[in-house]
N, C-alpha and C positions, 0 to 999 in steps of 0.2 A: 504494500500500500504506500501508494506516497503520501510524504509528509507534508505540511503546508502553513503556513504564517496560522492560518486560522484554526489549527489543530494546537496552539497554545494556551494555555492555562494563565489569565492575567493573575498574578497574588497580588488580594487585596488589602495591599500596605499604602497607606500616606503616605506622603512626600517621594513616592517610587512611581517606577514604570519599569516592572519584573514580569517576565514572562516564562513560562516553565513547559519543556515538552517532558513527557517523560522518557518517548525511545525516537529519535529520530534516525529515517531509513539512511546509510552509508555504504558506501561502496565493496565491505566486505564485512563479514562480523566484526564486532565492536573486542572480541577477546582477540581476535587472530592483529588487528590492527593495533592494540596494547601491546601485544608482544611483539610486534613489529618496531614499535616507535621505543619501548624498554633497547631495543635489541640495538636499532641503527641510530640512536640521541647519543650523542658526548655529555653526558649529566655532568651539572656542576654543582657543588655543596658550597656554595658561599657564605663566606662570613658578614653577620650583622653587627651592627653596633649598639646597645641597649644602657642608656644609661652609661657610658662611658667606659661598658665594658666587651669584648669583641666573643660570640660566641654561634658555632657554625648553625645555620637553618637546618630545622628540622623535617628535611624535605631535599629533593634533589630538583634541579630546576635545569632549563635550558631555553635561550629566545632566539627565534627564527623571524626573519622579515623579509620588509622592501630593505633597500641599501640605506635610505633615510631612516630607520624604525630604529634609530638606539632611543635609549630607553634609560632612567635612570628613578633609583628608590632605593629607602632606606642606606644611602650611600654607597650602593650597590649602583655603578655602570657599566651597564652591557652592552655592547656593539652583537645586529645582528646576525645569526649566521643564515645562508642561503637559503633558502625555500627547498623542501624536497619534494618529490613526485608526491608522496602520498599526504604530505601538508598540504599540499597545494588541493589535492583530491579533497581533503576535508574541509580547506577552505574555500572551496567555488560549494559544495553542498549546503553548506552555514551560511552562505553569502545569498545564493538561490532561495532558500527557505526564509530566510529573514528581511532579504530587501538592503541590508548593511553592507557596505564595502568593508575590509579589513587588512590593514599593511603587515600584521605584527599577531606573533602569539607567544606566549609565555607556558611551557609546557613545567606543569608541576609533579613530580613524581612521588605518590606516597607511599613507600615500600612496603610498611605497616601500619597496624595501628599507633606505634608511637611517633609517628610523623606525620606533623598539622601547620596551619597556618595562621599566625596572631588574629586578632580581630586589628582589620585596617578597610579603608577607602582608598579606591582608586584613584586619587584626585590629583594624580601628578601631571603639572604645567604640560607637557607633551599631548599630555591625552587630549585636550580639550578641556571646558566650564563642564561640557556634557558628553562624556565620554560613551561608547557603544560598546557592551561588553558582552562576550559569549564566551561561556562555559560547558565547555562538552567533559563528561564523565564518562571512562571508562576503568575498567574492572573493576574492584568490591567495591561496596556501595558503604559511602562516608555521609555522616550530614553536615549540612551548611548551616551558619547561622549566618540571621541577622537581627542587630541591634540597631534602633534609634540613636543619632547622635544625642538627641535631647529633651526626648522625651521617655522619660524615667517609668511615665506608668504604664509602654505599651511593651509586652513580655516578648522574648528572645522566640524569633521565627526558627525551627527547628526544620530543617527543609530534606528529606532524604533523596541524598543521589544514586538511583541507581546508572548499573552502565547502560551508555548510549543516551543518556538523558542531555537536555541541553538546556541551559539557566539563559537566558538574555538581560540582562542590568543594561534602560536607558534613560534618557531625560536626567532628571533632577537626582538619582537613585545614589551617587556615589557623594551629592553634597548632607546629606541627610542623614544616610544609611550605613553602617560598617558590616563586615563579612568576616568571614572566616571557618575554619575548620580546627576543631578541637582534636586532643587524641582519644582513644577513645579506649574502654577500658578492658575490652576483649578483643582476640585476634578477630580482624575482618578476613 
């Protein structure tokens, strides 16, 4: 079945514009293409700064783009590396389905449960005021949070990812809203 902008799930959060599929259709299975992209990615463990103290991310990362797509966070600068065949496969699918153009991906690898991602906003100068954000998941299935920057009484959106799901964050969603992925307390 094909997938299509209107087979998304809008969440109904203020101050966002989040949209959720759960399995969108790709070019081969979503397991065979995880071990594809674990297998041909140069992972990199980079070091963050927290408080004035240097300590490695809990997660393995890699950025791929246009030749303009460096990118910089957390004091973290990445120059991108080239586009592969099957990035590319996954980004004209994500591109088709949503109507978004995309220069740039940020591949995060979670090995296990003990590797997650702070609660943060996309909100770096590069991106945009209103950055376009997709989220494709594959293999075990982690949850996402989100939190209000400022509003204390609306509770922590618990969001599960399973694989081949795909999160869209547009509009207003990265001045307002923070993310992340926690660890989690059993093996996924």
């Amino acid at each position: 079945m094909e997938t299509t902008i209107d087979d998304f799930e809008r969440l109904p959060l203020i101050d966002s514009d989040i949209s959720f599929y759960v399995e969108i259709s790709l070019h081969k299975p979503s397991d065979d293409l995880l071990i594809e992209l674990i297998r041909q990615t140069p992972w990199r463990q980079e070091q963050i700064t927290i408080y004035g103290k240097s300590w490695p991310q809990p997660r393995l990362s890699a950025w791929y783009g246009d030749r303009e797509a460096s990118y910089r966070y957390s004091g973290i600068s990445m120059e991108p590396l080239p586009w592969t065949d099957t990035l590319l496969e996954i980004k004209t699918t994500i591109e088709v389905l949503t109507g978004h153009s995309f220069n740039s991906v940020l591949l995060n690898y979670y090995r296990d449960q003990q590797d997650s991602m702070g609660m943060h906003s996309d909100d770096e100068r590069e991106l945009g005021s209103e950055p376009v954000i997709a989220s494709l998941s594959l293999g075990e299935e982690r949850t996402f949070l989100l939190n209000h920057k400022s509003r204390k009484d609306l509770k922590t959106l618990k969001l599960p990812l399973p694989s081949g799901s795909l999160l869209l964050m547009k509009g207003t969603t990265q001045s307002y809203w923070k993310h992340g992925i926690n660890k989690e307390s059993v093996a996924c």
